[in-house]
MARSE-447576 format. One record per atom (N, C-alpha, C): atom name; x, y, z; residue number from 1. Coordinates in Angstrom, 3 decimals. Layout:
N
site  u  v  w  pos
CA  X  Y  Z  NUM
...
REM end
This chain:
209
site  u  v  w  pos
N  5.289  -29.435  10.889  1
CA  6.230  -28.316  10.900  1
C  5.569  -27.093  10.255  1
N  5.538  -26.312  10.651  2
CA  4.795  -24.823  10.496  2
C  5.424  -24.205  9.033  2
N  5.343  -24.108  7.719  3
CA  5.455  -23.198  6.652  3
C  5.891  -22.145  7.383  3
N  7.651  -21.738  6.730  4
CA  7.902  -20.149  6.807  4
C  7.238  -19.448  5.788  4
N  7.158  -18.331  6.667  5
CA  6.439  -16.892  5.846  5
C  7.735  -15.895  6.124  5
N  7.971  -15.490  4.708  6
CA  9.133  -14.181  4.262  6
C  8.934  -12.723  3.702  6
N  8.703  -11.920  4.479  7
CA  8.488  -11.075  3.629  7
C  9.996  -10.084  2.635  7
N  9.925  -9.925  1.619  8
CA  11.265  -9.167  0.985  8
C  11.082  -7.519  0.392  8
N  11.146  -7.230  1.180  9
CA  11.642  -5.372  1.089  9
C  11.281  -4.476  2.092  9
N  12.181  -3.451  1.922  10
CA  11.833  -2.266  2.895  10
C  11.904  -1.205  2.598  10
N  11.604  -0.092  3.330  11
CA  11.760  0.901  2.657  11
C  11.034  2.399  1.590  11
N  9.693  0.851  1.249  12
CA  8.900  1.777  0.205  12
C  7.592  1.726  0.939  12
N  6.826  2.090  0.405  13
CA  5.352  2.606  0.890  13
C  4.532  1.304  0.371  13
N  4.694  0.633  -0.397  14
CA  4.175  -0.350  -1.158  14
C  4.858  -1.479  0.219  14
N  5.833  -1.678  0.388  15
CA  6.517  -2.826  1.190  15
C  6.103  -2.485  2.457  15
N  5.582  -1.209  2.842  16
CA  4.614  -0.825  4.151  16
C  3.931  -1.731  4.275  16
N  2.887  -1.828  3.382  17
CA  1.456  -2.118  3.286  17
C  1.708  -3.556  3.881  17
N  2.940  -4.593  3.564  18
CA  2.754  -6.030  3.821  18
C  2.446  -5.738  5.250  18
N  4.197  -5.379  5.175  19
CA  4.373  -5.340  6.668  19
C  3.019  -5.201  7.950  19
N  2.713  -3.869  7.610  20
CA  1.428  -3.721  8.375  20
C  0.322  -4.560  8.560  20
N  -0.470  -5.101  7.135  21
CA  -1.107  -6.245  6.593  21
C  -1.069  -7.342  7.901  21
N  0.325  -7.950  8.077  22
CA  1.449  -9.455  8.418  22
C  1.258  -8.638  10.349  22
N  1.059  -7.332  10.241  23
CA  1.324  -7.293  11.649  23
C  -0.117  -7.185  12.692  23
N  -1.019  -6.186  11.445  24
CA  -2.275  -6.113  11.938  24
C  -2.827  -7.301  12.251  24
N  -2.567  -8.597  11.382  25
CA  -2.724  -10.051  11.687  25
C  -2.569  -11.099  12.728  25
N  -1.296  -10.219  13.190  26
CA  -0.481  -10.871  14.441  26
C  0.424  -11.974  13.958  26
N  0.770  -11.712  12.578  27
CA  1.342  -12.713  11.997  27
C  3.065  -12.985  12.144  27
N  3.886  -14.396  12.102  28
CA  4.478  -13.969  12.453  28
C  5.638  -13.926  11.358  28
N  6.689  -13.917  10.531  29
CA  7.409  -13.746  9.289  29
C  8.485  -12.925  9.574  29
N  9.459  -13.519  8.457  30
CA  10.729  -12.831  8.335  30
C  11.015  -12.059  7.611  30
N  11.826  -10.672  7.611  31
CA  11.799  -9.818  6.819  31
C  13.387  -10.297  6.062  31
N  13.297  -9.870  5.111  32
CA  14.734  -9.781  4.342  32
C  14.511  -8.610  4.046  32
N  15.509  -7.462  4.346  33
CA  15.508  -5.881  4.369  33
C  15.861  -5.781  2.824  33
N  15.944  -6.228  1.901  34
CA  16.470  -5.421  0.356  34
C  15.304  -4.083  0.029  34
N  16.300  -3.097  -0.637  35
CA  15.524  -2.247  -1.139  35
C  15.442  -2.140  -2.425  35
N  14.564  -1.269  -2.663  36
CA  14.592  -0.650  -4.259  36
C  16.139  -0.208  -4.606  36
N  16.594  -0.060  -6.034  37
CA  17.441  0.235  -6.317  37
C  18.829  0.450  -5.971  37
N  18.674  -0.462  -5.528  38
CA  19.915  -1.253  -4.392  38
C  21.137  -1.971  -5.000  38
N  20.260  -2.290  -6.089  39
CA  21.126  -3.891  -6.588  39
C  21.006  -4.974  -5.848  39
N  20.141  -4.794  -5.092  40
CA  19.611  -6.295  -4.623  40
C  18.753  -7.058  -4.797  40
N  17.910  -6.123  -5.911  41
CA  16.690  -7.250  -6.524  41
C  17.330  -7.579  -7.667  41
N  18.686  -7.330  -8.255  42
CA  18.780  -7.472  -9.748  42
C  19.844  -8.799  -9.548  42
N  19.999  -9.048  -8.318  43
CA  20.542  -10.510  -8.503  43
C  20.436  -11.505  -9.123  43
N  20.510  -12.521  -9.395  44
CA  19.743  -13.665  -9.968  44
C  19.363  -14.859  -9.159  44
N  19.689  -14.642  -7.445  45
CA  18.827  -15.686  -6.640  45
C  17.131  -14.622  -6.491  45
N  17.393  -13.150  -6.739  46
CA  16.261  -12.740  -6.733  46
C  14.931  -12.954  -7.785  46
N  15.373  -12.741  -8.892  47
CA  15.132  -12.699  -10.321  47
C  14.519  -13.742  -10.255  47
N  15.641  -14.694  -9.766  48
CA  14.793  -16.260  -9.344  48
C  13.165  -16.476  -8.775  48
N  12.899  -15.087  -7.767  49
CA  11.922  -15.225  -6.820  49
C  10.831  -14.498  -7.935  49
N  11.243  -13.199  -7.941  50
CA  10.664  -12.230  -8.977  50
C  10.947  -11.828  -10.058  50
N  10.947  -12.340  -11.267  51
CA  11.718  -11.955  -12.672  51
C  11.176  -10.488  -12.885  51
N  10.772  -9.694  -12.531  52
CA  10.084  -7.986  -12.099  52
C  11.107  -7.813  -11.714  52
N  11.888  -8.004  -10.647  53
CA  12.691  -7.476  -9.854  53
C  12.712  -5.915  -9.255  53
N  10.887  -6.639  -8.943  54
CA  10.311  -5.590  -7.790  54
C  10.301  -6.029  -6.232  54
N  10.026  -5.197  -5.418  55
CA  9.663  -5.705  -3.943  55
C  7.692  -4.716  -3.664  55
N  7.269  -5.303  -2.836  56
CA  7.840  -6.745  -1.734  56
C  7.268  -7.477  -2.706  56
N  7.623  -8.694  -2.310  57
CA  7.767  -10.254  -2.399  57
C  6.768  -10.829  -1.081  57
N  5.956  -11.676  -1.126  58
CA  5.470  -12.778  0.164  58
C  5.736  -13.741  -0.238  58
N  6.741  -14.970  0.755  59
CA  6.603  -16.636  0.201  59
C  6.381  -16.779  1.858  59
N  5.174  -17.658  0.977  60
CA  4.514  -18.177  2.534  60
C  4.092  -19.759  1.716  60
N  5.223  -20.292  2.337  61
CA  5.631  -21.806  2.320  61
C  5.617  -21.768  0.840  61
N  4.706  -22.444  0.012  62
CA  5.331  -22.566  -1.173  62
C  4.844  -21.696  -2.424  62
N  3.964  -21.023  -1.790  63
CA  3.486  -19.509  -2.511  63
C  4.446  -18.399  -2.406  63
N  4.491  -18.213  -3.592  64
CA  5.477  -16.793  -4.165  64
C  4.268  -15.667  -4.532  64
N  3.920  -14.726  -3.646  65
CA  3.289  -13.637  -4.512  65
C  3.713  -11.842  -4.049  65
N  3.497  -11.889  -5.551  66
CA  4.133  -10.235  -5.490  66
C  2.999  -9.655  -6.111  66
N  3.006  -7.742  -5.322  67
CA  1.881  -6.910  -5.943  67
C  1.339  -6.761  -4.109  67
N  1.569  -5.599  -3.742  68
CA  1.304  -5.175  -2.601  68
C  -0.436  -5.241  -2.278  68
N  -0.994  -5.037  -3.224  69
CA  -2.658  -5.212  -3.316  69
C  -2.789  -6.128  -3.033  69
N  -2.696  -6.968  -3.784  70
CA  -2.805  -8.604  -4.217  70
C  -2.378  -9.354  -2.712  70
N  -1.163  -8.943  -2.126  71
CA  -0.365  -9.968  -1.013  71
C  -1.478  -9.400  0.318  71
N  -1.922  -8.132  0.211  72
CA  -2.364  -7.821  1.488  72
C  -3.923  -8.495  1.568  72
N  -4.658  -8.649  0.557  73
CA  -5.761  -9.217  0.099  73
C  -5.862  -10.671  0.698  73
N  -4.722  -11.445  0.026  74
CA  -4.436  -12.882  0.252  74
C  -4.306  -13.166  1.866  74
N  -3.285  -12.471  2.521  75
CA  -2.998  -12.578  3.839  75
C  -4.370  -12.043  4.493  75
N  -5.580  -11.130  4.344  76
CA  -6.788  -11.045  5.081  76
C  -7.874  -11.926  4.245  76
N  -7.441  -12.750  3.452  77
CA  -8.510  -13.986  2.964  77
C  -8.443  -15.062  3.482  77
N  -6.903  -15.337  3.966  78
CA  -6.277  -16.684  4.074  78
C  -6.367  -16.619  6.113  78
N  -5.695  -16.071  6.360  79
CA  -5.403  -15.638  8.042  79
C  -6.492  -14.707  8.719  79
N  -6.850  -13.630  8.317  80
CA  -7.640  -13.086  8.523  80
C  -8.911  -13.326  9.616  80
N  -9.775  -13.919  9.141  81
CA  -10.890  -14.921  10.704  81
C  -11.335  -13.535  10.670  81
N  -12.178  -13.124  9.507  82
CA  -13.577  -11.644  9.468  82
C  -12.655  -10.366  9.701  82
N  -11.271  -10.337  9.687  83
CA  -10.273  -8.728  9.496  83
C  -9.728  -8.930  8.342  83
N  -9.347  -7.124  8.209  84
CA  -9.093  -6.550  6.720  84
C  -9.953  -6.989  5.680  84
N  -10.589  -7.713  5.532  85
CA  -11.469  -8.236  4.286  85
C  -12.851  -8.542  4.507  85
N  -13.996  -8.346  4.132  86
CA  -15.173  -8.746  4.415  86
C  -15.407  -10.186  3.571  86
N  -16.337  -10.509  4.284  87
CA  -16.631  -12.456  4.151  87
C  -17.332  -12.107  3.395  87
N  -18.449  -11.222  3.080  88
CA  -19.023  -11.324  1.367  88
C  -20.214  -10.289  1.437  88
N  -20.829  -10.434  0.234  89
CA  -22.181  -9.180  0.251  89
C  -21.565  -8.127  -0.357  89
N  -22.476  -7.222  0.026  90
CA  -22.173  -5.863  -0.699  90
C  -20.754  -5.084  0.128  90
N  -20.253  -5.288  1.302  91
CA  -19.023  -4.875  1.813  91
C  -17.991  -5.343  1.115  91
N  -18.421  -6.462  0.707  92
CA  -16.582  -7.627  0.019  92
C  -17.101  -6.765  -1.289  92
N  -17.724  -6.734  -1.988  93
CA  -17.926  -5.621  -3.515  93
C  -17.514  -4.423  -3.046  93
N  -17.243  -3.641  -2.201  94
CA  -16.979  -2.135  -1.540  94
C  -15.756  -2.346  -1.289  94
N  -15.522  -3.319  -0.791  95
CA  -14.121  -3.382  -0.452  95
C  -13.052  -3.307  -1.899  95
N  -13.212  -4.247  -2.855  96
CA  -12.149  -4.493  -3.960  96
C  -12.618  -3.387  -4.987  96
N  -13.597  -2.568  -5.144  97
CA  -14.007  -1.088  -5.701  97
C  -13.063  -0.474  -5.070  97
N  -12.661  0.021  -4.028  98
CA  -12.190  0.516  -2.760  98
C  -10.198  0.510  -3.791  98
N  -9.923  -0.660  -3.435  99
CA  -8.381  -1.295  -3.984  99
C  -8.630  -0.913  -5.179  99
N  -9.155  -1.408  -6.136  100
CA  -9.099  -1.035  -7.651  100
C  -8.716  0.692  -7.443  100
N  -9.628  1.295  -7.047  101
CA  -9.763  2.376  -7.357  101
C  -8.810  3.403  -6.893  101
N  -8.129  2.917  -5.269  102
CA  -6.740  3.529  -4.708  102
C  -5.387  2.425  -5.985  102
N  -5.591  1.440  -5.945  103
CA  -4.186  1.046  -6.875  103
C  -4.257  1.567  -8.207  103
N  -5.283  2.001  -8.978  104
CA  -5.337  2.510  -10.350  104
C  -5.703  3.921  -10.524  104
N  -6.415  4.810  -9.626  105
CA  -6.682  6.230  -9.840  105
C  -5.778  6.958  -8.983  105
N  -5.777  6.677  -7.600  106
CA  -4.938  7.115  -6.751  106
C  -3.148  6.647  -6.747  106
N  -2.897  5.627  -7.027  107
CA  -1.586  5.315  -7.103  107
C  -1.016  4.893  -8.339  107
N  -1.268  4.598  -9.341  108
CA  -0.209  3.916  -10.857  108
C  -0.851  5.418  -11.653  108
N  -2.063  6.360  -11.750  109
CA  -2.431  7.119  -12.644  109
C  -1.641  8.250  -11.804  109
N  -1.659  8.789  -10.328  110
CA  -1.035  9.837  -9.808  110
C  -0.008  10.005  -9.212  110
N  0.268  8.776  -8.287  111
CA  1.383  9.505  -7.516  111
C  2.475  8.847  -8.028  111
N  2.216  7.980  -9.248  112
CA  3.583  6.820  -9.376  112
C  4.424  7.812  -10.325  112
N  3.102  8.896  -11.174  113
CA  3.680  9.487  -12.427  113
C  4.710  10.625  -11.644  113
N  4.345  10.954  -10.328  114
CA  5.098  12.287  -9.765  114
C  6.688  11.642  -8.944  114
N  6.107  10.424  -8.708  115
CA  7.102  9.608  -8.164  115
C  8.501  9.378  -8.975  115
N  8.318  8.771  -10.077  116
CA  9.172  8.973  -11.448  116
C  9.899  10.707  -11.733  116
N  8.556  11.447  -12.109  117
CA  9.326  12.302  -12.582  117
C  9.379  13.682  -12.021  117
N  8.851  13.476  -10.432  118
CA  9.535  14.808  -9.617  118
C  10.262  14.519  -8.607  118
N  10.212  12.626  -8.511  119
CA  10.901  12.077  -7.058  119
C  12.762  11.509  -7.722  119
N  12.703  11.256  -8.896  120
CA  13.474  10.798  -9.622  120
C  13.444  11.090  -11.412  120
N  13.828  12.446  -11.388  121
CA  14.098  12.757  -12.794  121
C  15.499  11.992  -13.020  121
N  16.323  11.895  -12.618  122
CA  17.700  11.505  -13.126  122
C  17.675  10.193  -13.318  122
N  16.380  9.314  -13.284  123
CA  15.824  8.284  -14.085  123
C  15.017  7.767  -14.962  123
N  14.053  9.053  -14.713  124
CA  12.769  8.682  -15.384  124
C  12.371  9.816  -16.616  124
N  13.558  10.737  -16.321  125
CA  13.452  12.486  -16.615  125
C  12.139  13.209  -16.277  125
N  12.826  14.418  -16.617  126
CA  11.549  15.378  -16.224  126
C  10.164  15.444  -17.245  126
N  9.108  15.752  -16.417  127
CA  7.856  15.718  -17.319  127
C  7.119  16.612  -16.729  127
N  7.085  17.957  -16.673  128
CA  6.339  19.095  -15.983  128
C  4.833  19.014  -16.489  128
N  4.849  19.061  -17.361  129
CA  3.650  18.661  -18.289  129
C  2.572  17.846  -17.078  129
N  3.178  16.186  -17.366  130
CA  2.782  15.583  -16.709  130
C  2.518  15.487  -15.379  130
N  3.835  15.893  -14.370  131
CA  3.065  16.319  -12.932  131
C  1.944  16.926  -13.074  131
N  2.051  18.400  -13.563  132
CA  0.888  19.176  -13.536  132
C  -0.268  18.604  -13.191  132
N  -0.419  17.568  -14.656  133
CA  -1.846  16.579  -14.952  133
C  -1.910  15.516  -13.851  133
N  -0.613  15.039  -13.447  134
CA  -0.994  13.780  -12.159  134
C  -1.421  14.557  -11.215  134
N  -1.166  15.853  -10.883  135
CA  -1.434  16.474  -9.747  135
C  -3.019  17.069  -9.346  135
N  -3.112  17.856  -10.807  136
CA  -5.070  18.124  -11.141  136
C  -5.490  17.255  -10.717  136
N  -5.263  15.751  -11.255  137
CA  -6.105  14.582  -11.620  137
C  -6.157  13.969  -9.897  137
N  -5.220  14.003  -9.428  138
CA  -4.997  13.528  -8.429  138
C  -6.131  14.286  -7.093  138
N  -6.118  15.484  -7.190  139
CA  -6.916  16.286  -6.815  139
C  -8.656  16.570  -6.661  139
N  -8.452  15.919  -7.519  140
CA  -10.287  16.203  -8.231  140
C  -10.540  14.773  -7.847  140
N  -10.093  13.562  -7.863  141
CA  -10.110  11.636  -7.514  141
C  -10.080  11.952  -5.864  141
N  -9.006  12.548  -5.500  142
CA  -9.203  12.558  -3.847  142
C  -10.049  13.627  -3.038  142
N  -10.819  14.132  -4.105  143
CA  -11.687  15.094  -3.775  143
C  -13.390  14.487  -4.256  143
N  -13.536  14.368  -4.984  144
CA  -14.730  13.115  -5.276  144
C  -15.052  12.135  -4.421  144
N  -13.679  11.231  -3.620  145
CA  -14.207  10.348  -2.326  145
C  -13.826  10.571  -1.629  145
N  -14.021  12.050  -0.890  146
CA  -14.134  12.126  -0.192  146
C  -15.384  12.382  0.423  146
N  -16.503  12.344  -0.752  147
CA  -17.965  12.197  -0.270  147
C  -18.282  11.348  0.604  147
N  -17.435  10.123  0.429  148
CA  -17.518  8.561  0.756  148
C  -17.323  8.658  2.623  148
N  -17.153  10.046  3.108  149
CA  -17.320  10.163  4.511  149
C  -17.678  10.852  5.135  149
N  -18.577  11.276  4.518  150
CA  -19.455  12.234  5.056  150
C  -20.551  11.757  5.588  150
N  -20.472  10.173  5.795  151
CA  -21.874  9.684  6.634  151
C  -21.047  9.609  7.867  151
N  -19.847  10.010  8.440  152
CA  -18.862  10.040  9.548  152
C  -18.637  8.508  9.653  152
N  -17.977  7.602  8.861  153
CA  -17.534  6.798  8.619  153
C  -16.396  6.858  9.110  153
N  -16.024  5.698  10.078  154
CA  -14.373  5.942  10.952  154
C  -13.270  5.316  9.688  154
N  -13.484  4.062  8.967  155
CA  -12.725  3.861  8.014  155
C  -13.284  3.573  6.462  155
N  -12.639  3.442  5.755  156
CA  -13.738  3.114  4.049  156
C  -15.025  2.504  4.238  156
N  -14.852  1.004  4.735  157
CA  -16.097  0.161  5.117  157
C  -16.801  0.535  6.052  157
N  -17.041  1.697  6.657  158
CA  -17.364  1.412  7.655  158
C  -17.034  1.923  9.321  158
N  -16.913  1.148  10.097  159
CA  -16.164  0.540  11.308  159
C  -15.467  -0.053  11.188  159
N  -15.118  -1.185  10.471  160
CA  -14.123  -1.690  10.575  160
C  -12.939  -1.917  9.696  160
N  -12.001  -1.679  10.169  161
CA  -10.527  -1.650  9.096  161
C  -10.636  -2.473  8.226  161
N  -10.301  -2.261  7.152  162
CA  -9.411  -3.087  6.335  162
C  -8.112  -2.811  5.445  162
N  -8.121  -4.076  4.392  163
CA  -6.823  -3.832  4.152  163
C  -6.561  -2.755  2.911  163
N  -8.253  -2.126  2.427  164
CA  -8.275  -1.385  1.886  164
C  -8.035  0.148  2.307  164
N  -7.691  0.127  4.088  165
CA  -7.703  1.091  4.583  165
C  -5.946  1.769  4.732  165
N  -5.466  0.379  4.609  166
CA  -3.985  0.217  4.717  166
C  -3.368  0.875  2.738  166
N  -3.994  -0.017  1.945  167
CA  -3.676  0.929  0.875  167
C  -3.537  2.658  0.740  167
N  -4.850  2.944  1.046  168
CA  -5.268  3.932  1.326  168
C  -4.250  5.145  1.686  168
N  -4.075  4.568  3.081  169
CA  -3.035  5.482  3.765  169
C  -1.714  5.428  3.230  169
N  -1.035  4.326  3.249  170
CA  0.256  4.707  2.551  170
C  -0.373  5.780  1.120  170
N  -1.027  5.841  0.431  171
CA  -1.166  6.691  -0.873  171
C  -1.289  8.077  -0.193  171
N  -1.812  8.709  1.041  172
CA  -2.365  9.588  1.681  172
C  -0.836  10.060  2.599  172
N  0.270  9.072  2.900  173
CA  1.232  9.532  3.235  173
C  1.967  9.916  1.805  173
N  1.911  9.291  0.721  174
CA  2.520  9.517  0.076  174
C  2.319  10.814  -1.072  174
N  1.138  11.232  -0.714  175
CA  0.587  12.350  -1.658  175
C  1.337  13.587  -0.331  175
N  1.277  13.628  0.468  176
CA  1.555  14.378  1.742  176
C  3.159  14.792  1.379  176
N  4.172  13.239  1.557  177
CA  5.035  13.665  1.094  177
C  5.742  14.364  -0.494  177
N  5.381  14.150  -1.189  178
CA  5.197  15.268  -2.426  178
C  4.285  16.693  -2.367  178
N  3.666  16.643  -1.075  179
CA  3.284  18.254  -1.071  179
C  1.813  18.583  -1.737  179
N  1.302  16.990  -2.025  180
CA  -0.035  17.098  -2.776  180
C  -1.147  17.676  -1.543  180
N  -1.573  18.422  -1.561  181
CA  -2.591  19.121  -0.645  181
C  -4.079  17.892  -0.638  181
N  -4.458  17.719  0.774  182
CA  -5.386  16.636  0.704  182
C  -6.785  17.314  1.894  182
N  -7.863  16.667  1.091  183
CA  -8.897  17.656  1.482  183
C  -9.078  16.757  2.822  183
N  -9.850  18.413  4.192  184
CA  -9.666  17.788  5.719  184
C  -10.388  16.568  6.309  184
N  -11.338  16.139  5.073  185
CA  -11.832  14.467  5.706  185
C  -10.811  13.462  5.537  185
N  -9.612  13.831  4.700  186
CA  -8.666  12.664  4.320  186
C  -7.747  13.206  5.656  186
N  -7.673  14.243  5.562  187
CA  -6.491  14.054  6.863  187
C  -7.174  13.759  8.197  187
N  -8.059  14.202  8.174  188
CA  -8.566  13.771  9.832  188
C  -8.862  12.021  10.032  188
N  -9.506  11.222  8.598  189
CA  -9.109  9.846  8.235  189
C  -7.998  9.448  8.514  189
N  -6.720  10.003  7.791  190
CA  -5.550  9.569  8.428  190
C  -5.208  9.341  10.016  190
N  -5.643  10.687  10.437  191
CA  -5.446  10.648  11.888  191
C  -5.670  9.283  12.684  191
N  -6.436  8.761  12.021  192
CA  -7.056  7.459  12.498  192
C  -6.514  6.264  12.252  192
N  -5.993  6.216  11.116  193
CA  -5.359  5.174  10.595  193
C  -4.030  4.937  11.264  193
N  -3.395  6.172  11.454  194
CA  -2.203  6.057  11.572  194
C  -1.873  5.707  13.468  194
N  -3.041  5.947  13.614  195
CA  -3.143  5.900  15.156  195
C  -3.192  4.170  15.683  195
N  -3.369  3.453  14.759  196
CA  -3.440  2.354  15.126  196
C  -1.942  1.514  15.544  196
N  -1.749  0.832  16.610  197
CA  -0.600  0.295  16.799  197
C  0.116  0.132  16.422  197
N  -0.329  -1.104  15.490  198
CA  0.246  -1.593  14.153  198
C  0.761  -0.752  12.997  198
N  -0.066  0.185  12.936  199
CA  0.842  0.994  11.665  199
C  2.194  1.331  12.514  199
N  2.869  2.274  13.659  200
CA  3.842  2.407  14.369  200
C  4.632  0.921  13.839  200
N  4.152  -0.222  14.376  201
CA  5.553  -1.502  14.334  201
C  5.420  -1.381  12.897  201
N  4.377  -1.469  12.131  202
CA  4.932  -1.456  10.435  202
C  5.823  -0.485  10.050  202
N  5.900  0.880  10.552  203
CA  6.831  1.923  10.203  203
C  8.236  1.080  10.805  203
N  8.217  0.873  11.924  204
CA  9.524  0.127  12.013  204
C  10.106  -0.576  11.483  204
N  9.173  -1.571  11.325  205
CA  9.696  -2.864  10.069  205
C  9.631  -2.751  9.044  205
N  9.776  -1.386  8.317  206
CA  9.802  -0.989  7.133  206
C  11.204  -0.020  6.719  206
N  11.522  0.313  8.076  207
CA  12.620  1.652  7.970  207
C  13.782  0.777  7.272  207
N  14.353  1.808  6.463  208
CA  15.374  1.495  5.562  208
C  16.989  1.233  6.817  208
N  17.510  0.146  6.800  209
CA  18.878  -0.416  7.854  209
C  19.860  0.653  7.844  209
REM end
């Protein structure tokens, strides 16, 4: 009997990434639509899944893992067969440089701080201060790699996608939507990314019900 695979959330840019991940794969899984701040992660059959009572969530059969990096990683290690992830060498080292460096410079140091407190002051309050600095900082990080394509490189690695490419872009939609100005190798990059099939059905299977 075949292990179900679940994915849990929608809605956010982070719960993109599975989706897309699960689709670029050809994989096949169930969504449970809960969103952020819903009151539907603060349940206690959730709490159960994720005591965070964050999304997304992957349970794929008897694995529970949460952390959008982490789940998209696993699903091109595990399913994968040489996509989203390189089998080893100096690409699989390029690759998780790649993630480190979009989940910690580009996304928890910049856009999470503008996210909080210019996307949601009436939770997090205001911090002008701080945009300012996520915004510089943010600026000068997505301006530094963008050296990284100037050998006309179609995606990070390379030629071929990965799931570091999928991080990537959701951070590149998401600097876009806050109005963060992004230098023209990142947008013409995007162009590319977003052009792929799969990102389209992930936008679908992500839209809020």
């Amino acid at each position: 009997m075949a292990k179900e695979r679940v994915l849990w959330g929608v809605g956010s840019a982070r719960a993109l990434r599975v989706h897309w991940a699960l689709i670029e794969l050809g994989l096949e899984y169930r969504s449970e639509r809960i969103q952020s701040r819903s009151g539907e992660t603060e349940t206690p059959a959730y709490r159960r899944l994720n005591p965070r009572g964050k999304i997304p969530v992957l349970e794929d059969g008897g694995l529970v893992l949460c952390e959008s990096g982490a789940i998209v990683t696993y699903l091109a290690e595990t399913y994968g067969n040489g996509r989203l992830i390189p089998a080893g060498g100096a690409e699989r080292a390029k690759y998780f440089e790649w993630v480190s460096f979009i989940s910690m410079e580009i996304d928890a140091t910049t856009l999470y701080v503008l996210r909080r407190h210019e996307a949601l002051p009436e939770i997090y309050g205001e911090a002008p201060t701080a945009n300012a600095a996520a915004r510089g900082y943010f600026d000068r990080m997505i301006t530094a790699a963008a050296r990284d394509l100037e050998d006309g490189r179609r995606y990070l690695l390379g030629a071929e996608f990965s799931g570091a490419d999928i991080l990537m872009t959701t951070c590149l939609d998401w600097a876009l939507a806050y109005r963060v100005p992004l230098p023209e190798p990142w947008l013409a990059y995007r162009e590319r990314t977003t052009a792929r099939p799969a990102h389209g059905r992930a936008e679908a299977a992500n839209a809020v019900p």
